[in-house]
C-alpha positions as CSV (number, residue, x, y, z in Angstrom):
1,X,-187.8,-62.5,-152.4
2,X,-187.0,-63.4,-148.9
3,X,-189.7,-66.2,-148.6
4,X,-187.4,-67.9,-151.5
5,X,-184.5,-67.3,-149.3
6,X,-186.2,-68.9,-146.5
7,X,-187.6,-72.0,-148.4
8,X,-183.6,-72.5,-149.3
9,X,-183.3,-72.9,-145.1
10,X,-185.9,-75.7,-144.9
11,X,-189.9,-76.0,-144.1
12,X,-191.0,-72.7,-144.3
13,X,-194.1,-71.0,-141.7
14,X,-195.1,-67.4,-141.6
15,X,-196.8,-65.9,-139.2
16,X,-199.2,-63.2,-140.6
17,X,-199.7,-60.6,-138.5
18,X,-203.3,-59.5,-137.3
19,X,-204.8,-56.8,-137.1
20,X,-204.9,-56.8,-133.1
21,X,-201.2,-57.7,-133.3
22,X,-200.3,-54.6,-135.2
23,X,-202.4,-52.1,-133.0
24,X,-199.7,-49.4,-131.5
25,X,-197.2,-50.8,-133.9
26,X,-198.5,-49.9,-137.7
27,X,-201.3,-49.2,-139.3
28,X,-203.4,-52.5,-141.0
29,X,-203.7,-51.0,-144.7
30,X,-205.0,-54.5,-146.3
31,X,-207.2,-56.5,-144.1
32,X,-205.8,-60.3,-142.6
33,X,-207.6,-62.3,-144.7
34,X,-206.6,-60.2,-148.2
35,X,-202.6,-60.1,-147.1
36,X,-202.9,-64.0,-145.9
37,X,-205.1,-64.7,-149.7
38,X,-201.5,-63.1,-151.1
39,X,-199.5,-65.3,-149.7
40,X,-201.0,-68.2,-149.7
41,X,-201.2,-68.0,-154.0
42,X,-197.4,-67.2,-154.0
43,X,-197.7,-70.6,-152.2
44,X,-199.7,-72.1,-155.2
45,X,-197.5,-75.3,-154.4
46,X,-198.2,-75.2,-151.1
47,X,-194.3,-74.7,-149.9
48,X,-195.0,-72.8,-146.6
49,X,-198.1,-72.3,-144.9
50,X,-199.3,-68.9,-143.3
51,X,-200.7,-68.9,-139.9
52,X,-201.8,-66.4,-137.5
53,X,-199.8,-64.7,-135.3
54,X,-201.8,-62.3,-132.8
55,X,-198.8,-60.3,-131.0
56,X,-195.5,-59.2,-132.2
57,X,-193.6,-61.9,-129.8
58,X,-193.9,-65.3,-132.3
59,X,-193.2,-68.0,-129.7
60,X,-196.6,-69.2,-129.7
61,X,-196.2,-70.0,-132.9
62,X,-192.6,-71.2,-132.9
63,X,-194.0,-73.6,-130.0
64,X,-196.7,-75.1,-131.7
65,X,-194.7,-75.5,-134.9
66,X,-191.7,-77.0,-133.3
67,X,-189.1,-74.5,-135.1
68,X,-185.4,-74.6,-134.6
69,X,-185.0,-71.1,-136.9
70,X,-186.8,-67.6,-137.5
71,X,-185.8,-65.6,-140.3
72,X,-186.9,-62.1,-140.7
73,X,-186.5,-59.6,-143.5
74,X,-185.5,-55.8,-143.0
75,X,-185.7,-55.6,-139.6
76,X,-186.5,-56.8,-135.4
77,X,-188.9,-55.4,-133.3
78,X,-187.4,-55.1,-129.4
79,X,-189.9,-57.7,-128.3
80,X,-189.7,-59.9,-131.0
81,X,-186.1,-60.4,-130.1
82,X,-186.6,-60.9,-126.5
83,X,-189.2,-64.0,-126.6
84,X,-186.2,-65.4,-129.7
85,X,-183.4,-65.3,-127.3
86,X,-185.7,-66.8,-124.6
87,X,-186.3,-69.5,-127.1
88,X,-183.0,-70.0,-128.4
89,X,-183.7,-69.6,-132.0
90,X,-180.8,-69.9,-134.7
91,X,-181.8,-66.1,-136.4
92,X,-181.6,-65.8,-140.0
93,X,-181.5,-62.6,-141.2
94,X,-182.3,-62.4,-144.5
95,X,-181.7,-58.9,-146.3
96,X,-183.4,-58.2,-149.6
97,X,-181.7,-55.3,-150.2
98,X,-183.7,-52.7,-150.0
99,X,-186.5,-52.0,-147.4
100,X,-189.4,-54.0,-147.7
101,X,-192.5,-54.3,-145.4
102,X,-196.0,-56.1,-146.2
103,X,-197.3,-52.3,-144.9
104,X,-195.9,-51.4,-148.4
105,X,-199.0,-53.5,-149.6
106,X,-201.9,-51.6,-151.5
């Protein structure tokens, strides 16, 4: 699972995508609060915590969460890279393998 892989990195945060962050970019099949309910019990010991993330460009988050890394599964969106270089992020792709997308989710 790649939020085992990232845990192996260090503190772990994932921004959950909203449902206004993924208009024009995918389809929301499960609602925010059911996808971030997942998550949160694969945390059950609370090793990363899921927050928000209203737009496909994560430096908000990486701002308020002071990160040094961003690790991402199958894939970049265009922006998404843009607002990491401008941050200077160390990127850590982590591939699982085969092609996996919370969208997969039903």
């Amino acid at each position: 699972m790649c939020i085992e892989k990232a845990l192996l990195q260090g503190e772990v945060v994932i921004g959950l995508l909203t449902k206004k962050a993924l208009e024009g970019y995918k389809k929301e099949r499960m609602p925010f609060e059911d996808r971030k309910f997942i998550l949160e019990y694969l945390s059950s010991a609370h090793l990363f915590e899921v927050v928000k993330q209203d737009s496909l460009d994560p430096t908000p988050n990486c701002k308020k969460y002071n990160c040094n890394a961003i690790a991402s599964g199958d894939g970049w969106e265009k922006e998404e890279l843009q607002a990491i270089k401008k941050l200077g992020l160390k990127i850590i792709n982590i591939k699982s393998g085969e092609k996996l997308h919370s969208s997969d989710i039903k």
